[in-house]
N, CA, C and O of each residue as an XYZ file, in Angstrom:
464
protein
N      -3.937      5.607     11.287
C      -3.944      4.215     11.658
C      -3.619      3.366     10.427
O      -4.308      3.736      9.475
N      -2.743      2.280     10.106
C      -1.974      1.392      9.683
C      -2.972      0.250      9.707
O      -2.756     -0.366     10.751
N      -4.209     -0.454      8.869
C      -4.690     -1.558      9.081
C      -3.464     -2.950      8.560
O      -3.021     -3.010      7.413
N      -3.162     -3.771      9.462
C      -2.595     -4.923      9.235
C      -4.382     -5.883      8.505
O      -5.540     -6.021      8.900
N      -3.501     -6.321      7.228
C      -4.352     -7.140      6.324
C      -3.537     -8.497      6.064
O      -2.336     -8.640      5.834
N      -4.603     -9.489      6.176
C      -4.265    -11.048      5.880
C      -4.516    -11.263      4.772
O      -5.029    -10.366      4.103
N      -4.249    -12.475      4.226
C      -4.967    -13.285      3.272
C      -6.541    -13.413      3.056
O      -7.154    -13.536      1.996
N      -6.995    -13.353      4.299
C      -8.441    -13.684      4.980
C      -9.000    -12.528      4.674
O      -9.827    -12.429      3.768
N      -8.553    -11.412      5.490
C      -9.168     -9.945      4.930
C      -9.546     -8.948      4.049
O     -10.316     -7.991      3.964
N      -8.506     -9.688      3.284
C      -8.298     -8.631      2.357
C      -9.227     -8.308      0.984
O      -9.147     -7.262      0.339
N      -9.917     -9.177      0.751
C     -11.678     -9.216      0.149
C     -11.988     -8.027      0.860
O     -11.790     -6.921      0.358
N     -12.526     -8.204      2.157
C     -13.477     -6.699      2.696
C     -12.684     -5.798      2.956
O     -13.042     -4.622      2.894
N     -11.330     -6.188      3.334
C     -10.536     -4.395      4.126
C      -9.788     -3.751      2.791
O      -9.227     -2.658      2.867
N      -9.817     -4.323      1.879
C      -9.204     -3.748      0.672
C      -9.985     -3.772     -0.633
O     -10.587     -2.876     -1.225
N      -9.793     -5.096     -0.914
C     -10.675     -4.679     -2.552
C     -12.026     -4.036     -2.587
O     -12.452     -3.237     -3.421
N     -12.675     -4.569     -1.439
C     -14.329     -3.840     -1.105
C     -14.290     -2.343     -0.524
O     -15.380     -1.846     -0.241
N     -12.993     -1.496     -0.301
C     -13.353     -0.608      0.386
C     -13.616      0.228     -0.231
O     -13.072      0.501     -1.301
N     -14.802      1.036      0.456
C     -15.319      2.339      0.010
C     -14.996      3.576     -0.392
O     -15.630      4.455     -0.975
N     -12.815      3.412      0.426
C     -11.922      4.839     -0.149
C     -10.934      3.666     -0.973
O     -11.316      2.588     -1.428
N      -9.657      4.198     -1.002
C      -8.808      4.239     -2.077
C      -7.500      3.684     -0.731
O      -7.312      4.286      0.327
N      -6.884      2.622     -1.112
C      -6.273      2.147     -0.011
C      -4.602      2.063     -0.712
O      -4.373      1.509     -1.787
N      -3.573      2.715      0.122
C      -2.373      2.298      0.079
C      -1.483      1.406      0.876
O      -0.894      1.628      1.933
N      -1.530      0.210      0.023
C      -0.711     -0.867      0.975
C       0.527     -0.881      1.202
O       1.105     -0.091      0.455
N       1.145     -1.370      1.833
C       2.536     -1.399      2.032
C       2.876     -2.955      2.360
O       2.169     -3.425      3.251
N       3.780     -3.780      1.828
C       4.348     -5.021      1.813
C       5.479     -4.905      2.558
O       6.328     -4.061      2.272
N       5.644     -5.946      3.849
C       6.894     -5.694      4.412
C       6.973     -6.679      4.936
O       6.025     -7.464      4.964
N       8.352     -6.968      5.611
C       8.939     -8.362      6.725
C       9.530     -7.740      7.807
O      10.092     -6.649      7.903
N       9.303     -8.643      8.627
C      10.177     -8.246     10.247
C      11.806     -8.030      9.946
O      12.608     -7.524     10.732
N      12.062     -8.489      8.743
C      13.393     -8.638      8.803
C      14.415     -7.258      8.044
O      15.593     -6.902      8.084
N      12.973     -6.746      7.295
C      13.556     -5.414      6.224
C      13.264     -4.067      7.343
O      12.193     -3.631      7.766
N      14.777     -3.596      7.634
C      14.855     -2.820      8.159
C      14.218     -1.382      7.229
O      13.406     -0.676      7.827
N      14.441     -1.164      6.413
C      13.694     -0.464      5.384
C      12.111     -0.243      5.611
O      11.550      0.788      5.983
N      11.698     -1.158      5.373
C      10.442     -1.244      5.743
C       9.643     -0.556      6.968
O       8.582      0.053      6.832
N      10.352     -0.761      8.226
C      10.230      0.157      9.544
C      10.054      1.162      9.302
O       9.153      1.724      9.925
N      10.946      2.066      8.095
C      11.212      3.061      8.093
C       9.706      3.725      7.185
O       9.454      4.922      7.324
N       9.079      3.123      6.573
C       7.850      3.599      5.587
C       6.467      3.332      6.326
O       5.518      4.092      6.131
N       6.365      2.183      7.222
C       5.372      2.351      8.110
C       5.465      3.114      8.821
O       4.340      3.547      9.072
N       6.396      3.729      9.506
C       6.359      4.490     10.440
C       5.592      6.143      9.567
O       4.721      6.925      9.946
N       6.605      6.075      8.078
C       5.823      7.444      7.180
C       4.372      7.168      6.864
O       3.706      8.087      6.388
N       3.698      5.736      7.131
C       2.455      5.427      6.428
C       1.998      6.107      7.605
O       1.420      7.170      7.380
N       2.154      5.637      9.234
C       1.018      5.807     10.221
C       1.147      7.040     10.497
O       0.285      7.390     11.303
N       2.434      8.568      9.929
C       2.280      9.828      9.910
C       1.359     10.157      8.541
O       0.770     11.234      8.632
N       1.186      9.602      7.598
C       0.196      9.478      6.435
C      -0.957      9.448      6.683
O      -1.857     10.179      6.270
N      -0.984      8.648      7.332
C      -2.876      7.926      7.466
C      -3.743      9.079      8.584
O      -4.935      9.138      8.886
N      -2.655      9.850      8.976
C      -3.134     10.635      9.581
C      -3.769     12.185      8.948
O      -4.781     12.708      9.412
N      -3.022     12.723      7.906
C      -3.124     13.414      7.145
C      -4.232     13.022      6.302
O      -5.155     13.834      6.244
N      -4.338     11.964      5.643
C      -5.440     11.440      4.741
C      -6.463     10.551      5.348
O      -6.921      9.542      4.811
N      -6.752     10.976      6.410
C      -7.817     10.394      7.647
C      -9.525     10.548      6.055
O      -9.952     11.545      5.474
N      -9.751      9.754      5.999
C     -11.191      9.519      5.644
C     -10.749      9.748      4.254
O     -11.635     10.163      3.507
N      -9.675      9.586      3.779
C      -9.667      9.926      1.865
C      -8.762      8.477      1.536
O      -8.875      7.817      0.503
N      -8.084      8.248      2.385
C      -7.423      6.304      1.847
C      -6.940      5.619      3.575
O      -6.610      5.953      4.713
N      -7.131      4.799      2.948
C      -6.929      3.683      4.499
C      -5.720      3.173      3.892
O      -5.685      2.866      2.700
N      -4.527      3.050      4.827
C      -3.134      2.929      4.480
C      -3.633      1.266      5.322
O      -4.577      0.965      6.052
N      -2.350      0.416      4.712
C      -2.872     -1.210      5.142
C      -1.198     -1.409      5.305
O      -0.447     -0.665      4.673
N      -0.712     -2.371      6.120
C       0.773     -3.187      5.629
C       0.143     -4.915      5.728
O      -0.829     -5.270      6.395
N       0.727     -5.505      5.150
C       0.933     -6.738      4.545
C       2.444     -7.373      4.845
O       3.454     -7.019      4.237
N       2.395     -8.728      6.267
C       3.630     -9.092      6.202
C       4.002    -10.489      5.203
O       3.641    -11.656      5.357
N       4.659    -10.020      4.387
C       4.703    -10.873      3.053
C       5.487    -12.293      2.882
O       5.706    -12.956      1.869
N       6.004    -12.626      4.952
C       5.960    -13.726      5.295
C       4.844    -14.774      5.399
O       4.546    -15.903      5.009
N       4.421    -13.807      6.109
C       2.949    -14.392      6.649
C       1.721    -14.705      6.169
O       0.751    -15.322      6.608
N       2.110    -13.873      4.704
C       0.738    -13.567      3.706
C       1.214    -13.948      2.596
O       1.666    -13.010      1.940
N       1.322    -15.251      1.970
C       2.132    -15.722      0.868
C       1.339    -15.081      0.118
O       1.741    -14.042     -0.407
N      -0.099    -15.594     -0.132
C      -1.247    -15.771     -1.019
C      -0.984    -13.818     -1.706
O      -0.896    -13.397     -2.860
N      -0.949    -13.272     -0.695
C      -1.069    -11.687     -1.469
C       0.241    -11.258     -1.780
O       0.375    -10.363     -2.614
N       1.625    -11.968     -1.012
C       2.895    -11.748     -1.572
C       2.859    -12.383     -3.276
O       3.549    -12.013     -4.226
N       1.840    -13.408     -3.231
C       1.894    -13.778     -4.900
C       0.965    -12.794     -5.711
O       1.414    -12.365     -6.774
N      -0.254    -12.412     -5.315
C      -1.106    -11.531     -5.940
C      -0.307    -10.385     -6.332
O      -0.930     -9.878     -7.264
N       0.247    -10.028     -6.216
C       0.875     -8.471     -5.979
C       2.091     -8.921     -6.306
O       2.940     -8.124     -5.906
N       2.660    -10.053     -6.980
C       3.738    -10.048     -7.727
C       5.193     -9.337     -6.666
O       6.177     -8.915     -7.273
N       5.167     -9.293     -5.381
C       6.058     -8.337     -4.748
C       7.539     -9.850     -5.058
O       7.527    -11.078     -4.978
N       8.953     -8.438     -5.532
C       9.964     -9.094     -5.941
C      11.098     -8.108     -4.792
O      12.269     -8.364     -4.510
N      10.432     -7.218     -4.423
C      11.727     -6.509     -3.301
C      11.088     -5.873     -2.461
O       9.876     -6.081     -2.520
N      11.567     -4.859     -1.346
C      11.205     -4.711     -0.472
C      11.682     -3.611      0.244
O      12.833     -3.911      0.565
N      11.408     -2.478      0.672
C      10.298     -2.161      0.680
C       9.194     -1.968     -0.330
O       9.696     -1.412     -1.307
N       7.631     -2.232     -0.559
C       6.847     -2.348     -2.167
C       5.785     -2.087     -1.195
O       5.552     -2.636     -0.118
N       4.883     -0.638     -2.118
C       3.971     -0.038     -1.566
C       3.050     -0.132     -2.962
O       3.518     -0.002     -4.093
N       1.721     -0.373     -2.664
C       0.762     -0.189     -3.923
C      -0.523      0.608     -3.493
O      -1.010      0.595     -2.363
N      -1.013      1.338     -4.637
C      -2.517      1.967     -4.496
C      -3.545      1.340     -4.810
O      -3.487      0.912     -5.962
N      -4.166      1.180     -4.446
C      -5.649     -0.017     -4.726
C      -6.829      0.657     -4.916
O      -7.165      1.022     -3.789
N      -7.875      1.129     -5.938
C      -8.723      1.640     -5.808
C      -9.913      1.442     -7.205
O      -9.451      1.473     -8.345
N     -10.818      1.324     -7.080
C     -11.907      1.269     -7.673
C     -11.667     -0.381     -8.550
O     -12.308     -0.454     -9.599
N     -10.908     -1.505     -8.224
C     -10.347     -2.718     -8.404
C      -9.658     -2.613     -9.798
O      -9.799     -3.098    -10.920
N      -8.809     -1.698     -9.131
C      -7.252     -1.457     -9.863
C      -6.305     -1.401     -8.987
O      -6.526     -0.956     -7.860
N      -5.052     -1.862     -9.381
C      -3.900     -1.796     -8.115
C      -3.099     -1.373     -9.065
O      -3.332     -1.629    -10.246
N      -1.446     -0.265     -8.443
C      -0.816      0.348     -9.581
C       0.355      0.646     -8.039
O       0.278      1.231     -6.958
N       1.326     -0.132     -8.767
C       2.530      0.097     -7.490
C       2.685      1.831     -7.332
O       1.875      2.708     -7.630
N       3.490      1.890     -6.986
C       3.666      3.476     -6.545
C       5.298      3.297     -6.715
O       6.091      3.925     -7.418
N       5.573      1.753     -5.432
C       7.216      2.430     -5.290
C       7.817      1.063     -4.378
O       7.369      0.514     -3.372
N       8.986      0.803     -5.185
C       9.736     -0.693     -4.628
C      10.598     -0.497     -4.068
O      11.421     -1.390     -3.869
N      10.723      0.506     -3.683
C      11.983      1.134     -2.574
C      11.916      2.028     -1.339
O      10.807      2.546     -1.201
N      12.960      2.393     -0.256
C      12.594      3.281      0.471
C      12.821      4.441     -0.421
O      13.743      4.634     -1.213
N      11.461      5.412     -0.040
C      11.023      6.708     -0.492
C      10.974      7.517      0.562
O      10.395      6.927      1.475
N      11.300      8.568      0.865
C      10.816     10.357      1.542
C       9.183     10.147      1.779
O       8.423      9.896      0.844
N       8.744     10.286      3.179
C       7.431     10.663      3.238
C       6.888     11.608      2.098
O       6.296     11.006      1.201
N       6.971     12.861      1.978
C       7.403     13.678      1.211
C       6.982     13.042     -0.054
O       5.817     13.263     -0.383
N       7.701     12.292     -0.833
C       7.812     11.359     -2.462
C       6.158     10.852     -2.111
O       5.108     11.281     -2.588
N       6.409      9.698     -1.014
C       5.327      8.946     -1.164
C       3.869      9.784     -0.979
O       2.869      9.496     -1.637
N       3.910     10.771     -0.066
C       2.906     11.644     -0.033
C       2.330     12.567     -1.618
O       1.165     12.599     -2.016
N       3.153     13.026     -2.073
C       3.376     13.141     -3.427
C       2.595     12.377     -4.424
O       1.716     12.884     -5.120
N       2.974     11.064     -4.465
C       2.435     10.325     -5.523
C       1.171      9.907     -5.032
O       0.402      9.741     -5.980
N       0.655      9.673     -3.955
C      -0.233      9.427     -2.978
C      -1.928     10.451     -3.623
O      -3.060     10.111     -3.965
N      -1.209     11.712     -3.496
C      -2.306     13.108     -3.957
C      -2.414     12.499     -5.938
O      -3.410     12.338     -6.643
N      -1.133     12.339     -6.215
C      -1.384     12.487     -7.529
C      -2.258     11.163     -8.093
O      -2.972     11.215     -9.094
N      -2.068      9.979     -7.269
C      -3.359      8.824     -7.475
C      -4.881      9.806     -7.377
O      -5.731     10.034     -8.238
N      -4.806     10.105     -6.391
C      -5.698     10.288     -5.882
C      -7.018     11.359     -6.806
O      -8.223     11.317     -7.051
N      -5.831     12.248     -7.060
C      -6.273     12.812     -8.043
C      -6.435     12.789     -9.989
O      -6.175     13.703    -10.772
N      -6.822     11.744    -10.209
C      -6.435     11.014    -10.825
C      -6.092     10.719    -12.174
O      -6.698     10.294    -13.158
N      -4.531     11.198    -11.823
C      -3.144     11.516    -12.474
C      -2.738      9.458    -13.129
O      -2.452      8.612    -12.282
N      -2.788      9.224    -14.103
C      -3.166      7.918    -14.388
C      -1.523      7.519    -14.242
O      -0.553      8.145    -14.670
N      -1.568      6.172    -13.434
C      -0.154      5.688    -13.115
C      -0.427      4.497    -13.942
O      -1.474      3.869    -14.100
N       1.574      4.210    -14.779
C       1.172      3.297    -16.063
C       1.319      1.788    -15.668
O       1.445      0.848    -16.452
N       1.286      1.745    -14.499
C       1.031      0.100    -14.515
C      -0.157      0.071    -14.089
O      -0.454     -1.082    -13.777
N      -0.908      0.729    -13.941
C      -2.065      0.215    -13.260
C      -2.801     -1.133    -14.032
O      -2.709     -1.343    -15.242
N      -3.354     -1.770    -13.315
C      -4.070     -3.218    -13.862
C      -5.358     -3.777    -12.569
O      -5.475     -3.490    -11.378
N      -6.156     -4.659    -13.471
C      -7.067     -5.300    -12.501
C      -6.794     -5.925    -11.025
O      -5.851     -6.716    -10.993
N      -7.326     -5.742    -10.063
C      -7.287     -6.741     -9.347
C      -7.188     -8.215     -9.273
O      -7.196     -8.780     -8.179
């Protein structure tokens, strides 16, 4: 499952959560984008109870399109222990993103990471 996160939410469904959350930033209009939610909600299935996968429409959600600095699109980030550390500003291979996904997880230190 794919949680859609607001501006409003995103205090409790993300920075407060109890696992390790990979967001995904997208628009109705980036065909690209279709293509990585669709790999997130085969994701979220695999990593059922280890990260809550989120998308963010970055029309709709200025406030976190500015937090998150997003400059292209498709832009996926890992969020965890109130650190965020992109992963990937492009379309990626389930496969790739699954990949880097374990290696957060396991924790393989990614070099942008920074505060919330």
């Amino acid at each position: 499952m794919v949680h859609e996160i607001t501006d409003e939410t995103f205090e409790a469904e993300v920075a407060q959560s109890a696992v390790p959350c990979v967001i995904e930033f997208t628009a109705g209009w980036c065909d690209l984008c279709a293509d990585m939610v669709a790999a997130c909600e085969r994701l979220s299935e695999r990593f059922a109870g280890e990260v809550k996968f989120c998308t963010v429409d970055i029309d709709a959600q200025r406030a976190l399109r500015i937090k998150f600095a997003v400059a292209s699109l498709p832009y996926v980030v890992f969020v965890a222990n109130g650190t965020k550390a992109p992963l990937f500003d492009e379309k990626v291979s389930e496969e790739r993103l699954e990949e880097r996904i374990r290696r957060a997880l396991a924790g393989d230190a990614l070099p942008t990471a920074c505060p919330l």
